[in-house]
N, C-alpha and C positions, 0 to 999 in steps of 0.2 A: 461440579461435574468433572469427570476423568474420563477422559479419551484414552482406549487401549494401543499402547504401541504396537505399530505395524511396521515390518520391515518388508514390505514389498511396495504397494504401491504409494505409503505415504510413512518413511521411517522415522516420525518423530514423535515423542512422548510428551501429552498435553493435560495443562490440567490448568480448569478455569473456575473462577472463586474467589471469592473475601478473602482476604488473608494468604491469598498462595504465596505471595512473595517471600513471607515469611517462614519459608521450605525450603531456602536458595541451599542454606548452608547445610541442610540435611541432606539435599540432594545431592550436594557437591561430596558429600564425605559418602554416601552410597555407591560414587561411580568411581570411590577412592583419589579424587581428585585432591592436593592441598594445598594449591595456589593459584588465584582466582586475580583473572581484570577486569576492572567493572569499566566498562564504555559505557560513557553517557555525556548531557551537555549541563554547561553552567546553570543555566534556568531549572534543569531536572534536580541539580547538587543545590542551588539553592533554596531551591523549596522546601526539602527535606525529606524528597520522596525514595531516595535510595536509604535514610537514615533504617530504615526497618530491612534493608536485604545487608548494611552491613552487619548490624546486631546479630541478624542469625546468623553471616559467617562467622563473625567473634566468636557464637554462643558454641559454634562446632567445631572452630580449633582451624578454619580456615585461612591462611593468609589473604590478605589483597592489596592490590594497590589499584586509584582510582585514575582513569583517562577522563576528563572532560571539557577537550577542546572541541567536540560535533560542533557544527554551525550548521543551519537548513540549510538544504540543499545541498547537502556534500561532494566535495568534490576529489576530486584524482587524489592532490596532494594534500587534502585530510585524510584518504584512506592510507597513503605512504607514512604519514605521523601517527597514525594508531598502529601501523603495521610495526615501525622501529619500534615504538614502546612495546606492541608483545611480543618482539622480538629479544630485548632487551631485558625481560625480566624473567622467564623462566619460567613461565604461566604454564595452566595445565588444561587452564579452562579461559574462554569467555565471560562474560556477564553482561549484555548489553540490556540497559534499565533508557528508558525514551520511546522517543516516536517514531515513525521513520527512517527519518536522516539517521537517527543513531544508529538503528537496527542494520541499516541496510550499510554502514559506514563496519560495524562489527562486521556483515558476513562478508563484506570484499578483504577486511583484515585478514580473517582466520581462511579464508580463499588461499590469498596469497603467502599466507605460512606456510601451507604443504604443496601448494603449487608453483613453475618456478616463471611462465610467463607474464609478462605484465598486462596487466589489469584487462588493455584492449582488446586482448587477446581471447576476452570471454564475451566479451560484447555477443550480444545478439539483434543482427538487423530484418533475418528470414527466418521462416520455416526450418530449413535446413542446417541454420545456424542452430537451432534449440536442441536438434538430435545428432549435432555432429562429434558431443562429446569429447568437448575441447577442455574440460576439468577433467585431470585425469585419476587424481589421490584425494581421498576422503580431507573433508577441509577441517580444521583445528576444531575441538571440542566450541560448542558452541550452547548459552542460553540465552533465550530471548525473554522479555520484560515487559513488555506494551506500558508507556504511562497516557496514549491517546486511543479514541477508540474512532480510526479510519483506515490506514491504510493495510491492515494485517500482513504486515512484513515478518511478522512473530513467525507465521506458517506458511509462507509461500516461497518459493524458490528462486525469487528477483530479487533484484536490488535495483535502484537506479545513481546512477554516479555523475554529475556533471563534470566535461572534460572544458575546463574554461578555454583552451585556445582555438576548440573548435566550437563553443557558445553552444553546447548540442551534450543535451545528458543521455548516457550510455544507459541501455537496457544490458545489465549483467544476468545471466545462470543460468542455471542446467538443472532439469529433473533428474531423478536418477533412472536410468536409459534402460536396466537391469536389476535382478533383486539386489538390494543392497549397496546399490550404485554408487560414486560418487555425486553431489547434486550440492548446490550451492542453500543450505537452510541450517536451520537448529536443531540440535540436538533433543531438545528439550523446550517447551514454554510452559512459562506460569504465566498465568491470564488473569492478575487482578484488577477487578473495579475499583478497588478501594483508590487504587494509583489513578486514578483518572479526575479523580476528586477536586484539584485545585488547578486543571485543566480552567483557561483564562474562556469566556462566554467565544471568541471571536475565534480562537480556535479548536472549538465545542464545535463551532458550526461546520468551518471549512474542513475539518477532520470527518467529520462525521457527514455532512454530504461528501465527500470522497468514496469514503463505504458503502454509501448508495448509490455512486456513480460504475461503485466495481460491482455491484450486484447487477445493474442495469446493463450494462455492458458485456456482461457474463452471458446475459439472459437473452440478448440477441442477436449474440456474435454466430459467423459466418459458422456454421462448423459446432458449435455448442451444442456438447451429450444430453439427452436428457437425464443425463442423472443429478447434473447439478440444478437443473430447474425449480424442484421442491424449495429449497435452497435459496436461490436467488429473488424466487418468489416470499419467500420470507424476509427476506431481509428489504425488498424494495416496500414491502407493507410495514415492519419494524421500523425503518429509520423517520421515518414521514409523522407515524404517532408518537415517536417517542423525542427527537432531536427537538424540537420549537423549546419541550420543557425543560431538556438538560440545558439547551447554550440561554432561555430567561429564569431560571429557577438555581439549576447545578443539582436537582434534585436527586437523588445516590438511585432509587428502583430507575430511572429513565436513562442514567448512566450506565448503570450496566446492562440492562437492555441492548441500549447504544452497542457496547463494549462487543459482547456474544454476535450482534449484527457483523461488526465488523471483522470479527474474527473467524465467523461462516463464509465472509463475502472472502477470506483470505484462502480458505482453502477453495473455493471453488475457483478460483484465478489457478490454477495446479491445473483445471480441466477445462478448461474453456478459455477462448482471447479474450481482448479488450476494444477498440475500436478506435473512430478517428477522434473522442472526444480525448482520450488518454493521448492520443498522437499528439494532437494540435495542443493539448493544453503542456507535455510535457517538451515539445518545441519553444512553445513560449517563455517553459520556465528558463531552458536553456540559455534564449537568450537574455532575458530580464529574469537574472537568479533571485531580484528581493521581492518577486509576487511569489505568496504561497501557492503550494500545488492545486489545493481545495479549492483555492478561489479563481485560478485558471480554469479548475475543472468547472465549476459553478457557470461562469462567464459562458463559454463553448456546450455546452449542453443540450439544452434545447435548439440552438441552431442544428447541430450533430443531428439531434433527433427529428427533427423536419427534413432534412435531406434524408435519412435514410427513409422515414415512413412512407415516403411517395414510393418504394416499391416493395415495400414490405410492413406494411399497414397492420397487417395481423399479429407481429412480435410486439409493436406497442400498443397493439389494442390489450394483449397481455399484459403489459406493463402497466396501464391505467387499471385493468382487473385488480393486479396485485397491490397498488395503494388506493384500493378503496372506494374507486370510481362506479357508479353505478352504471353498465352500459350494456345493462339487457335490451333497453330499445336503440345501440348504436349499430352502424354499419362500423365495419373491422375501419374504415378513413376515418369516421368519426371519433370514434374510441382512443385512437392512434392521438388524433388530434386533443383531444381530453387530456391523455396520459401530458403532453408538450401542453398544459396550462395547467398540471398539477405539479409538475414540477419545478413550474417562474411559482407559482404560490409556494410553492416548501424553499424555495429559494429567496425570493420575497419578505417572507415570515422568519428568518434567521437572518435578514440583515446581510446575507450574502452579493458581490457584485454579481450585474448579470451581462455587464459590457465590455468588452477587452479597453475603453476609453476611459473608466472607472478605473483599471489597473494601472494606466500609463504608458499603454501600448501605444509606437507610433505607428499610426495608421498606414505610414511608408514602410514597416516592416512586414505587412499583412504576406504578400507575395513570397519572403524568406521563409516567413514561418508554415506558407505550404507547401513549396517546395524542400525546405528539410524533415519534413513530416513523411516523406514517402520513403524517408530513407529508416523512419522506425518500425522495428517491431510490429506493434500496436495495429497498425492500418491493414495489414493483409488479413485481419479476422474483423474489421468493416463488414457490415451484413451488406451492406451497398458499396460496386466498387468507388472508388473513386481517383482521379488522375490531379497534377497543381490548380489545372483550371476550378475542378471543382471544389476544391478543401478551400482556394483562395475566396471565391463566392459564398461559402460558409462558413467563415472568417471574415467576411465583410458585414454578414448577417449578425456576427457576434460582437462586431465592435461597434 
């Protein structure tokens, strides 16, 4: 499938598919580009999942040379080491091939090539901060690669950067504010399945409930258009039938399934928040950088969604509608309550933790990690408000 380029509300050129990767080097010689840096991490190079995007550059006469120091989680002074190296070399282009951490490590690079503040300085904590329009120059040619199918960083205009001296990972970027705007994304994605293929079972899972965590969150955030609804309702029904058999199987139709899921839940993160489960779980990462994001998000979940349902019971009675829940004879509390035990069973069933005490969280950090939570992004699109008192009782419910 080929998504048409749009240079107003969404200017990036997408195409998802078998084999797209193998179009790197075509593409790059169509936008007349001849020198190419492939950001990615060790585990991506050692697998051999890039070996098919460098052949097509070879095949097109494209130079490159390869970054891959990403580590999860990325932080400040990894986006400063990819930034010397495309500084350094004379690049024309990007190529960020990974998950994540890579993706989002590539577009704080190519940020800071045409931009000349540092990194902080894009942070976003408010409303206010997302349209203040603090990117001011279109950022460095950029493609993105997915080799996971969770977090759709491929198409969304965030990044998250942990800044280790303050234990607190930065929500980066900007839509573009105007037609044509500056905005922190890619120029381009190739969206293949095939790259997801040797994706390890334990990261099947937490990648891919992540995807279902951005659809669900989309879907009853404070403020959410209906138009991404279709959308999110899709993908909260998608990930449920199809993740148990990618992370016990690896099976290729249930991966790319998976894949398309999370790359719908990407673009609708573009129109709608997030909420405190994204708050609380990426405060946690912040301060305990070796739990995965997924499995933070997994852990906080259903607490998140028990707090909010007590006043807003009808968004997850939707939420149970959409994976599946039979609730013609529920009341909108009932339903609500259904959708928070379909989700401990899909969580359950892929082996996911579902207790921050399972992660190795000290239950003495609980109070930090709600109180730095109010200072992200993520929490002022909460369908329910919430103040430290309350995030810390909902964090007490998760550990």
């Amino acid at each position: 499938m080929t998504f048409g380029e749009h240079t107003l509300s969404f200017p990036i050129w997408v195409e998802f598919g078998n084999g797209k990767h193998e179009r790197t080097g075509e593409v790059i010689d169509a936008k007349g580009w001849e020198n190419a840096l492939i950001v990615t991490d060790q585990g991506v190079r050692d697998a051999g999942i890039i070996d098919g995007v460098e052949s097509s550059l070879e095949a097109d006469g494209i130079e490159y040379e390869i970054y891959d120091d990403v580590r999860p989680n990325p932080t400040t002074a990894m986006v400063r080491d990819a930034l010397e190296t495309l500084n350094a070399g004379g690049f024309d282009v990007v190529v960020a091939v990974g998950g994540g951490s890579v993706i989002d490590t590539a577009k704080c690079a190519t940020l800071l090539k045409t931009n000349s503040a540092p990194l902080s300085e894009y942070e976003v904590n408010t409303p206010d901060d997302v349209t203040a329009g603090s990117i001011e120059n279109h950022t460095h040619p950029l493609i993105t690669i997915p080799t996971t199918a969770g977090t759709g960083s491929e198409v969304d205009y965030w990044a998250v950067i942990t800044a280790p001296d303050r234990e607190f990972k930065m929500a980066i970027g900007q839509p573009p504010l105007y037609p044509d705007g500056p905005h922190l994304g890619a120029d381009i994605s190739l969206v293949d399945p095939e790259l997801t293929a040797s994706l390890p079972p334990r990261q099947t899972a937490a990648t891919g409930f992540d995807a279902f965590s951005h659809a669900l969150e989309n879907h009853v955030a404070a403020g959410a258009p209906e138009l991404v609804k279709p959308y999110t309702r899709h993908v909260m029904g998608l990930v449920p039938e199809y993740l148990p058999e990618a992370y016990e199987t690896g099976e290729m139709e249930a991966r790319e399934q998976l894949l398309f899921g999370s790359h719908m839940a990407g673009f609708c993160e573009n129109y709608a928040g997030f909420g405190a489960i994204h708050s609380l779980a990426e405060v946690t990462g912040g301060m305990y950088p070796e739990i995965p994001h997924g499995e933070a998000i997994a852990a906080f979940t259903p607490s998140v969604m028990r707090y909010n349902l007590e006043e807003y019971p009808a968004r997850y009675a939707d939420v149970a509608e959409a994976m599946g829940v039979d609730v013609s004879s529920f009341s909108d509390t009932e339903a609500a309550s259904a959708a928070v035990e379909a989700v401990e069973a899909l969580i359950d069933e892929v082996d996911l933790p579902s207790r921050l005490a399972e992660l190795g969280v000290d239950e003495g950090d609980l109070p930090a990690i709600a109180e730095k939570s109010l200072d992200t992004i993520e929490i002022h699109d909460n369908p329910r408000d919430a103040d430290a008192a309350d995030l810390l009782d909902v964090a007490r419910d998760a550990y």
